[in-house]
Backbone bond lengths (Angstrom), bond angles and torsions (degrees), N, CA, C in turn:
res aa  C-N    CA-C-N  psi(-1)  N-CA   C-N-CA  omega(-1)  CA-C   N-CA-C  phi
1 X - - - 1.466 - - 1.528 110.90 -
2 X 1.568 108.42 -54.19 1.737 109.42 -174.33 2.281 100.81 -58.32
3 X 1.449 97.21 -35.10 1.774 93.96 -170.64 1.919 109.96 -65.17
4 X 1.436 100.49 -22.67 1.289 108.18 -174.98 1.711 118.21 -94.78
5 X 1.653 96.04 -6.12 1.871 95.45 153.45 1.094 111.51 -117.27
6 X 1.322 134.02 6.65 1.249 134.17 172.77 1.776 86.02 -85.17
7 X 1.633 129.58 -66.03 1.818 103.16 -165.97 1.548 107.90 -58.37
8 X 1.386 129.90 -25.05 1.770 117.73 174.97 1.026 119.07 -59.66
9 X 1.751 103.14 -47.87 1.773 102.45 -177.43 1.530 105.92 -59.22
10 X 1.380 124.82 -30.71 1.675 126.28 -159.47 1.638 100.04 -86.49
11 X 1.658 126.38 -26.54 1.577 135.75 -178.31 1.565 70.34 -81.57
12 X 1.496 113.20 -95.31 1.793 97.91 -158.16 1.598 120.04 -13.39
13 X 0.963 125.38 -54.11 1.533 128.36 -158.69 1.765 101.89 -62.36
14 X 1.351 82.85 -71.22 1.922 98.15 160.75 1.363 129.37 -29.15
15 X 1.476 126.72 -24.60 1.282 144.50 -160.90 1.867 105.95 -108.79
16 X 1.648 89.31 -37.68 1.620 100.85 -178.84 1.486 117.59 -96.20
17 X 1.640 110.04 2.42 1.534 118.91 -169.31 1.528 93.68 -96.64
18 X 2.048 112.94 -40.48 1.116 116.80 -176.07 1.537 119.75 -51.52
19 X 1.298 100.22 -39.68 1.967 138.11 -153.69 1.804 89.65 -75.01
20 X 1.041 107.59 -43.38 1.624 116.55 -175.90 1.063 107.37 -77.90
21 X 1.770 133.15 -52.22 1.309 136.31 -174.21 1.491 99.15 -75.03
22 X 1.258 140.33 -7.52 1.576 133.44 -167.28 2.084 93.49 -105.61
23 X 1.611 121.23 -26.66 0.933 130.97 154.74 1.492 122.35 -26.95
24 X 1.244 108.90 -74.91 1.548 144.31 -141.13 2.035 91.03 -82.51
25 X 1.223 81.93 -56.71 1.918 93.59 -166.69 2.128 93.69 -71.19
26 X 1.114 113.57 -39.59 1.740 108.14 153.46 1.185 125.08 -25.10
27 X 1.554 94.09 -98.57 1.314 103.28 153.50 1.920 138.31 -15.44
28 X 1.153 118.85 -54.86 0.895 119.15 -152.73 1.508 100.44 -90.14
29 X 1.810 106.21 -40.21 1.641 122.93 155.98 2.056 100.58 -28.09
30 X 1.135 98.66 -78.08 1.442 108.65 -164.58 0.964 122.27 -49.75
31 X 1.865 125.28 -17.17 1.364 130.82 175.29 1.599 108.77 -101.71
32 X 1.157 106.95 -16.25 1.579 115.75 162.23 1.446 114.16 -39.75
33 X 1.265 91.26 -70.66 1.631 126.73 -174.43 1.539 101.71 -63.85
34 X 1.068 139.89 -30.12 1.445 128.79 158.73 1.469 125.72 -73.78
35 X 1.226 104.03 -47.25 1.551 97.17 159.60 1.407 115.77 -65.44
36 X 1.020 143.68 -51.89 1.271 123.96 -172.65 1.848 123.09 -46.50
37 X 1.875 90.29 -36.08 1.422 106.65 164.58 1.254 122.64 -45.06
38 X 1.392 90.70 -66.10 1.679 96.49 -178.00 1.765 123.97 -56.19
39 X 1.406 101.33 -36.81 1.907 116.64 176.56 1.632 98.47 -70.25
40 X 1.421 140.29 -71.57 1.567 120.68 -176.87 1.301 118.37 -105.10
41 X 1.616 128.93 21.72 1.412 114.46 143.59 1.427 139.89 -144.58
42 X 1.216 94.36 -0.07 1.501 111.46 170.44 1.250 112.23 -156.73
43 X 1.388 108.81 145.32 2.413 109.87 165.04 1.390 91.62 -153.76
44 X 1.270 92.55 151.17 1.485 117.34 162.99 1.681 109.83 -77.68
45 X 1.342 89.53 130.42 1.629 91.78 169.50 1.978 109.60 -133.89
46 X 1.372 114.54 129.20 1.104 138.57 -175.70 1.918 119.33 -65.03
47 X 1.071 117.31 98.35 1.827 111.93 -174.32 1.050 104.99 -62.16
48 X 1.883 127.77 105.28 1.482 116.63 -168.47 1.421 103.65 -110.07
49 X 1.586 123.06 19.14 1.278 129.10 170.09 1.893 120.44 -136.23
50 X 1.077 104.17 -176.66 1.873 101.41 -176.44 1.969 102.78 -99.33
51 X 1.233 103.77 11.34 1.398 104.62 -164.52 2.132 107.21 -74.46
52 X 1.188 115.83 6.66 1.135 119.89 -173.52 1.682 109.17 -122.93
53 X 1.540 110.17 -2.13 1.428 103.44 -164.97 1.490 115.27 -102.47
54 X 1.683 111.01 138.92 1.816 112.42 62.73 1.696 93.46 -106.20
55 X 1.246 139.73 -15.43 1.470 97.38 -145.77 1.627 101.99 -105.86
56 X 1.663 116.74 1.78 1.681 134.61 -179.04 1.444 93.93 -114.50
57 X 1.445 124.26 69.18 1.811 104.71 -179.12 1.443 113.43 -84.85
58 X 1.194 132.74 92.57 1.680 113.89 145.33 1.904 105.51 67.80
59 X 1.170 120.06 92.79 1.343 110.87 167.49 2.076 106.14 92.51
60 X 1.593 94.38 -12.70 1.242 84.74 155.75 1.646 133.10 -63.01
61 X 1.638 110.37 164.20 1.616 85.27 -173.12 1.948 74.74 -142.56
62 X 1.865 100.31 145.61 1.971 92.35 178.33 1.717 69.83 -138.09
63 X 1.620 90.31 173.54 1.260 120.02 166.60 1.648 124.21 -94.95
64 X 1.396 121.47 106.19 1.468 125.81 174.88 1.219 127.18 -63.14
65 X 1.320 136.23 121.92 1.137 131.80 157.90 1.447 133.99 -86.70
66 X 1.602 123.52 112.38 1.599 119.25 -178.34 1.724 110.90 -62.14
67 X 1.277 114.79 -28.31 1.450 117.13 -154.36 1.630 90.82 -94.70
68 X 1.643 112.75 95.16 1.324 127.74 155.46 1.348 120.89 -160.15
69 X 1.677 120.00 156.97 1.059 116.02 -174.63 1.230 136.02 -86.02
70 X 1.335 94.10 -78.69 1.650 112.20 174.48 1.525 106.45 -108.92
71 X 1.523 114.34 146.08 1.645 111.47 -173.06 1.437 113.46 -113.10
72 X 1.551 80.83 133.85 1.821 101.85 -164.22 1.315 113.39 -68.50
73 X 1.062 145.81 -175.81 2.042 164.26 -157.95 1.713 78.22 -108.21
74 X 0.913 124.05 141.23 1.648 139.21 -179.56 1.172 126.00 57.40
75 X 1.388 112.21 20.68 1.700 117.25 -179.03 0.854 123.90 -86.20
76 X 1.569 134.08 118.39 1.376 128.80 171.06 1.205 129.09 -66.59
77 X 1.621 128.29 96.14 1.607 116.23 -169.99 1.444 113.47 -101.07
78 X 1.105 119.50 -176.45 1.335 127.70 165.14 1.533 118.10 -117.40
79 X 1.110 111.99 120.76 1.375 134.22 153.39 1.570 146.50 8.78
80 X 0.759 167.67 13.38 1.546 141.54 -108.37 1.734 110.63 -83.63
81 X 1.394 114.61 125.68 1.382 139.93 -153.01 2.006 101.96 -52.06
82 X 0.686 107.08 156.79 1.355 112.30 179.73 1.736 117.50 -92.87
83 X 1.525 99.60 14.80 1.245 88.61 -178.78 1.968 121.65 -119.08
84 X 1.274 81.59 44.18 1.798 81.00 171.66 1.461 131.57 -75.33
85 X 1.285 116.89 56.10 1.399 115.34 -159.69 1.857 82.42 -100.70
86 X 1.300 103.43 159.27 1.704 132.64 165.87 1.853 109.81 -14.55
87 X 0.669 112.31 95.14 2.053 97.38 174.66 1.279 106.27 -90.72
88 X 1.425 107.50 162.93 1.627 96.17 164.36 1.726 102.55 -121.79
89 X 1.255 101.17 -173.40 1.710 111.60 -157.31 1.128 107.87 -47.39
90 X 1.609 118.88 -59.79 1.478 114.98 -179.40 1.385 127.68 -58.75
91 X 1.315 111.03 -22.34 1.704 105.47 178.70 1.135 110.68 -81.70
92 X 1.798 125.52 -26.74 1.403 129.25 -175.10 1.549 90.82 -35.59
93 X 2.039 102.01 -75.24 1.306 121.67 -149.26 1.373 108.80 -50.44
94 X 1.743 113.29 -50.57 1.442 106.45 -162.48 2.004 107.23 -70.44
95 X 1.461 121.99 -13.04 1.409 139.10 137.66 1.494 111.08 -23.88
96 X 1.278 101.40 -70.64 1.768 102.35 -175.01 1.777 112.69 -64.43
97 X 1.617 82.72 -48.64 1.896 72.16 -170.15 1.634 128.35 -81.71
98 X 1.336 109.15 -4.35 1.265 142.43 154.05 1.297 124.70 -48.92
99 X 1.420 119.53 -51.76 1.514 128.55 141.71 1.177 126.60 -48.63
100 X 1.292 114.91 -68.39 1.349 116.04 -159.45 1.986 96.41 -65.01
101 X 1.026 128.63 -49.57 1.434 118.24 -167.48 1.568 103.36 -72.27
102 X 1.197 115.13 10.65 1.743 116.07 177.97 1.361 110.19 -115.99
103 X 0.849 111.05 14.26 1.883 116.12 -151.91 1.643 115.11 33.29
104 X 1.009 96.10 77.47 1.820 95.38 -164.30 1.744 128.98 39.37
105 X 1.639 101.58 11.68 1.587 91.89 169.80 1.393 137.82 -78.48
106 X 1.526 96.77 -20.75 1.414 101.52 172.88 1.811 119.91 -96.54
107 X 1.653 124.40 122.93 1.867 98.40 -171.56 1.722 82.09 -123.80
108 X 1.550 102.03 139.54 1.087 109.00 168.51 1.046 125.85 -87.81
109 X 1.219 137.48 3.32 1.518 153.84 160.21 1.236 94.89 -50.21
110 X 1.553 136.82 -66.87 1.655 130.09 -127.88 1.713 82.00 -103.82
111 X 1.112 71.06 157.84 1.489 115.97 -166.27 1.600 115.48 -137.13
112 X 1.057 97.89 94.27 1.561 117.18 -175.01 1.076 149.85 -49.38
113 X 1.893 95.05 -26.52 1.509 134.19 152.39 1.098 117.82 -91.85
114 X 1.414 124.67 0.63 1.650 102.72 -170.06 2.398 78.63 -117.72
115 X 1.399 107.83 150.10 1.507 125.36 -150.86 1.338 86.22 -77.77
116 X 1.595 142.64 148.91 1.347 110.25 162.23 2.002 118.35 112.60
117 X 0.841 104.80 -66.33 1.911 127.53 178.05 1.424 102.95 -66.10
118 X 1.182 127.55 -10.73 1.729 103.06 170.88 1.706 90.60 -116.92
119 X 1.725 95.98 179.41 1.477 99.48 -169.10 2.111 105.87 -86.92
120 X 1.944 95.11 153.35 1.696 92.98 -159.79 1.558 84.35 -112.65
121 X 1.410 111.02 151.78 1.162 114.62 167.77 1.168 119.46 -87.32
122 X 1.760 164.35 127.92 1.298 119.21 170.12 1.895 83.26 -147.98
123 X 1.744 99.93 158.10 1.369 114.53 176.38 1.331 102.38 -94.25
124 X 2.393 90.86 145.78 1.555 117.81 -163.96 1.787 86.82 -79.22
125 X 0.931 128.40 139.47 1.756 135.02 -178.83 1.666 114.46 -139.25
126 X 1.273 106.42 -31.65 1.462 123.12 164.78 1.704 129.97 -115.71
127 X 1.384 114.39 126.20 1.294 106.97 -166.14 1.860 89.95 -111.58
128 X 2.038 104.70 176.77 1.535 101.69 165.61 1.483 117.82 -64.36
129 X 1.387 94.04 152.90 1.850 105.45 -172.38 1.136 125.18 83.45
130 X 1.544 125.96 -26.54 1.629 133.69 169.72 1.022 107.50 -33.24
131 X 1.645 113.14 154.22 1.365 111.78 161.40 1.828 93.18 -114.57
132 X 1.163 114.06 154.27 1.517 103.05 -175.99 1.818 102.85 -148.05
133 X 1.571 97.50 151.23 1.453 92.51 177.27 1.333 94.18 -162.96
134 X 1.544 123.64 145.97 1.325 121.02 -171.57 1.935 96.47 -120.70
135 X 1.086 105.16 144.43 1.608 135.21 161.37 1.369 126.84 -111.75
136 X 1.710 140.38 105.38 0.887 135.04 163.68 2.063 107.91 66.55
137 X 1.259 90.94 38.44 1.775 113.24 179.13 1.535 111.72 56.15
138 X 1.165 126.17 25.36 1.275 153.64 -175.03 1.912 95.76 -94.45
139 X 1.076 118.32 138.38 1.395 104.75 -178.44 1.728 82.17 -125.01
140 X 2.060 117.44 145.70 1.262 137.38 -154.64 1.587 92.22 -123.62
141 X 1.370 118.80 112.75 1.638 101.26 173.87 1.574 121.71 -125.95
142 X 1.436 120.99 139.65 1.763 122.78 176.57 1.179 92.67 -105.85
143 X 1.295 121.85 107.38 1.798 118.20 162.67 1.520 106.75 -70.80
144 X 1.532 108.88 149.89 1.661 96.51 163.04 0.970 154.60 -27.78
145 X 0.907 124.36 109.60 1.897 118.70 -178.08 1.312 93.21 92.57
146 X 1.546 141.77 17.80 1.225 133.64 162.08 1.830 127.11 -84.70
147 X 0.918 100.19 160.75 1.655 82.71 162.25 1.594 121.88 -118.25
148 X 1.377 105.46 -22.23 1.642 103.12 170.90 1.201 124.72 -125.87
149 X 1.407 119.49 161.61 1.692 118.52 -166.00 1.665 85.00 -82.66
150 X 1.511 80.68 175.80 1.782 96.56 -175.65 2.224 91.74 -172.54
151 X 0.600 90.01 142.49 1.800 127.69 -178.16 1.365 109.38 -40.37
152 X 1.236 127.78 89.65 1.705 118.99 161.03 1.737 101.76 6.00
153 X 1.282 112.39 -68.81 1.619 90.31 -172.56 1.399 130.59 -70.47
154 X 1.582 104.87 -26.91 1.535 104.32 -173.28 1.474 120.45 -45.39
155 X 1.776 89.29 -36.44 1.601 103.74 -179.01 1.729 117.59 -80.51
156 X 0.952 104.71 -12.21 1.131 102.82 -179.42 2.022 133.56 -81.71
157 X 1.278 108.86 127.36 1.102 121.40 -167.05 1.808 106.51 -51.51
158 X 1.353 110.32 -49.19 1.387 118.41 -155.67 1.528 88.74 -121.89
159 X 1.732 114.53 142.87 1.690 98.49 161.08 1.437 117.31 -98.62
160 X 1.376 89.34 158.13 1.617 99.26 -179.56 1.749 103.55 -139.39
161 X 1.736 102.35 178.83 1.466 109.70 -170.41 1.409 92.22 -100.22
162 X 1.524 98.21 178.91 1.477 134.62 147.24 1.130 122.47 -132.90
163 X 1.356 106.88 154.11 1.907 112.52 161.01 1.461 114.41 -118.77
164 X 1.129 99.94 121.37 1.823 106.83 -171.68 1.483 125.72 -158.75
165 X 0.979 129.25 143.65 1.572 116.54 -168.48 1.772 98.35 -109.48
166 X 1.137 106.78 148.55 1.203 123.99 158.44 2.005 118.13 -70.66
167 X 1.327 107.17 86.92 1.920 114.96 177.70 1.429 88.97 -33.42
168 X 1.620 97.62 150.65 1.499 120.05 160.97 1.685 95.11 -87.32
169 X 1.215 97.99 155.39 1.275 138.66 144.15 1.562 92.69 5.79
170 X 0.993 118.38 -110.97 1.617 138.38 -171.16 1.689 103.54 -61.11
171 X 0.995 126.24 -20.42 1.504 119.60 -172.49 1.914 94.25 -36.84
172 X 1.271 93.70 172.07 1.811 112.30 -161.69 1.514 81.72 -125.77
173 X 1.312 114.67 118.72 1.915 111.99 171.20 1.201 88.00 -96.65
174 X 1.313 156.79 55.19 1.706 138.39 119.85 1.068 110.82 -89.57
175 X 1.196 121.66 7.27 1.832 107.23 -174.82 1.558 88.15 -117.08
176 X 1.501 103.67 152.89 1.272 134.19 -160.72 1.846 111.27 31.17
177 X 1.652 102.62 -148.62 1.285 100.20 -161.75 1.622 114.80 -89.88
178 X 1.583 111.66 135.41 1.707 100.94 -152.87 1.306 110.01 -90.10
179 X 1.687 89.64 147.03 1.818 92.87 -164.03 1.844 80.59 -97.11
180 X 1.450 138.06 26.47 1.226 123.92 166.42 1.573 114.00 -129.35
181 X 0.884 114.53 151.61 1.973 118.51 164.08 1.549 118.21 -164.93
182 X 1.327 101.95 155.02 1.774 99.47 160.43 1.368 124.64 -85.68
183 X 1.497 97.48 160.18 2.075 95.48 -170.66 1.284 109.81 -53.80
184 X 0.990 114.70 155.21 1.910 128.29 161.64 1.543 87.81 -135.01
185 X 1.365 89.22 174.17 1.820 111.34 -169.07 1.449 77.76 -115.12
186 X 1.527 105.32 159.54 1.550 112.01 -172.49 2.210 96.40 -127.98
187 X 1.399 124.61 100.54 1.069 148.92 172.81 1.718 102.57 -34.91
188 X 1.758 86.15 156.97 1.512 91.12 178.42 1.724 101.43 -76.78
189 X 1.875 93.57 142.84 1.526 124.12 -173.90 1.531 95.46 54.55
190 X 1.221 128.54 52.97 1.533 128.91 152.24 1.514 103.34 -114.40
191 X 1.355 103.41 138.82 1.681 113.59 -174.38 1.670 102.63 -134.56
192 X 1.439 113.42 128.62 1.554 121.94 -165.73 2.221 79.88 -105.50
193 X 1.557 97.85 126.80 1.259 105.38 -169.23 1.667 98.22 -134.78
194 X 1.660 131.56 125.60 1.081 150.98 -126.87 1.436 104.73 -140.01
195 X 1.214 147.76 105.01 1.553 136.56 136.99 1.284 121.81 -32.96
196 X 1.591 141.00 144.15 1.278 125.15 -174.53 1.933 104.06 -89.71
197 X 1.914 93.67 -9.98 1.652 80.13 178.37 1.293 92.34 -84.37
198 X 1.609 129.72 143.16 1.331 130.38 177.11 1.450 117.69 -87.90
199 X 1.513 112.23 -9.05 1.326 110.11 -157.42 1.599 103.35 -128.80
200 X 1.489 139.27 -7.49 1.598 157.43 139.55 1.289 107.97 -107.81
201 X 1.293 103.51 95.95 1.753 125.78 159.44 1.277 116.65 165.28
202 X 1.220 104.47 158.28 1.381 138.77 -177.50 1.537 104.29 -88.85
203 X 1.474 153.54 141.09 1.218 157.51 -174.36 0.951 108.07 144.37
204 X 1.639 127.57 163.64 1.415 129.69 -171.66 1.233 160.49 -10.03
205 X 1.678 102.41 -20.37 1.184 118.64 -168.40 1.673 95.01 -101.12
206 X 1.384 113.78 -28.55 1.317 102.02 169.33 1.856 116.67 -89.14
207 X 1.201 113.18 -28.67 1.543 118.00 -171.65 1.602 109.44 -95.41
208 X 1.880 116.47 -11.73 1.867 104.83 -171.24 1.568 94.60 78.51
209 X 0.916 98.07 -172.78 1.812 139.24 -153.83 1.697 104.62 -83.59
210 X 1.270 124.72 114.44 1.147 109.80 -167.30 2.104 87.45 -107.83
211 X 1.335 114.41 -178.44 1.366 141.39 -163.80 2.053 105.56 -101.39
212 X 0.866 91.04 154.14 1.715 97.17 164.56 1.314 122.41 -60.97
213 X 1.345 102.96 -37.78 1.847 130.68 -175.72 1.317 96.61 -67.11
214 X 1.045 117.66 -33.42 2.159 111.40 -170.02 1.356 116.32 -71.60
215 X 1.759 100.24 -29.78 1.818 101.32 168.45 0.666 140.33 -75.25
216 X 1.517 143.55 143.25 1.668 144.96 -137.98 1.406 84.30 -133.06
217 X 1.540 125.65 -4.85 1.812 88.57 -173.87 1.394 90.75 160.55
218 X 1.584 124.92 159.07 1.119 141.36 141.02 1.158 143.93 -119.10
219 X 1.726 126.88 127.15 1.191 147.11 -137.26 1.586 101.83 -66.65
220 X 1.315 137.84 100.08 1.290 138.93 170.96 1.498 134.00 -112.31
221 X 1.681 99.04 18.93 1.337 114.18 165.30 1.601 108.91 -160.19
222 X 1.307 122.03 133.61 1.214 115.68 136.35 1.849 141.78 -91.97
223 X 0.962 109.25 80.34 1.476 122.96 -174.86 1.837 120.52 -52.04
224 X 1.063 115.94 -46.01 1.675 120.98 -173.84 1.445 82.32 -131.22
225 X 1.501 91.99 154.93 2.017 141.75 -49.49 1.387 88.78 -19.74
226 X 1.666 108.78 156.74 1.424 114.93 -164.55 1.334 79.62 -90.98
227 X 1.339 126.87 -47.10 1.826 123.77 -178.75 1.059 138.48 -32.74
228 X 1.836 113.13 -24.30 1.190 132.99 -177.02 1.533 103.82 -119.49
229 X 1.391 128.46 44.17 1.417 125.12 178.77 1.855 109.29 -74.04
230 X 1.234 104.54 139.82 1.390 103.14 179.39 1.224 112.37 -156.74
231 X 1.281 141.40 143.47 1.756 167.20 144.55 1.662 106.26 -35.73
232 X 1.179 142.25 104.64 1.094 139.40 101.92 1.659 154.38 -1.65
């Protein structure tokens, strides 16, 4: 009797060691498979500034997509971080494994204080060949082969906001970022790229024409506030 609960208790154990080890290697399968997700086709990225609002406010968080081609007139892309300077061995690694056990939420690269090092959201507003000119942070556009300007929105597929004040009277347009300019023509693979706040941010008007190569991604979900979920 005692030899015949001693082999159950010893199969039980065996059965629950398997049950645990078939757990673990699950598990670990399934977080594989999310990170990999998240590293070549999608990540969440977190809005850690007001430079996108009203409709990207501050603490928003959307889902990026790597897998795109060419970037459309109202696209929200992402950035690539300003911080590619030299690493050395150990930061690579603790880089890699830092990610992967975060699902890419945590990057030890950015730097939170330094302007630049985390990822920027900003809207596509200028394509190649445009002619473009902004009034009163209003952006004015002639697409190729056009003959007349017409309105950030006219052209636009999807609507979206801005935040922007109307200058007084006397306001001085050299100080801060200008809600005025004259047209330029926008070159092949030059992209005129826009914050929706017009009046706090960094984007084109201070940096020029950025490349296809500079984008990390396009915005194909907004996920948080769950209230404000939306498609891309």
């Amino acid at each position: 009797m005692n030899r015949q609960l001693f082999e159950y208790s010893y199969e039980l154990k065996k059965q629950n060691k398997r049950k645990v080890i078939s757990l673990i290697v699950y598990l670990i399968l399934i977080y594989f498979i999310l990170n990999c997700i998240f590293m070549f086709l999608i990540f969440p990225v977190k809005q850690s500034s007001n430079s996108m609002t009203p409709d990207f406010p501050e603490g928003s968080i959307s889902f990026i997509t790597k897998l795109y081609s060419v970037p459309k007139r109202g696209d929200i892309v992402v950035l690539k971080s300003n911080n590619n300077k030299e690493r050395r061995f150990y930061e690579i690694i603790w880089h890699n494994i830092s990610s992967f056990f975060t699902a890419q939420q945590y990057d030890s690269y950015v730097d939170n204080n330094s302007p630049g090092t985390n990822y920027q959201l900003r809207r596509v507003v200028g394509l190649p060949g445009d002619e473009i000119y902004m009034q009163d942070y209003v952006l004015y556009i002639k697409p190729a082969d056009e003959k007349h300007f017409l309105t950030e929105f006219e052209l636009a597929e999807k609507p979206y906001n801005l935040t922007f004040l109307t200058p007084p009277a006397q306001w001085n347009g050299s100080v801060g970022v200008k809600g005025s300019f004259d047209p330029i023509v926008l070159g092949q693979n030059e992209y005129y790229v826009l914050g929706d706040n017009r009046i706090s941010v960094s984007d084109s008007r201070l940096w020029g024409t950025i490349s296809k190569q500079e984008m990390t991604g396009r915005v194909i979900l907004r996920y948080f506030p769950i209230k404000s979920i939306k498609l891309y």
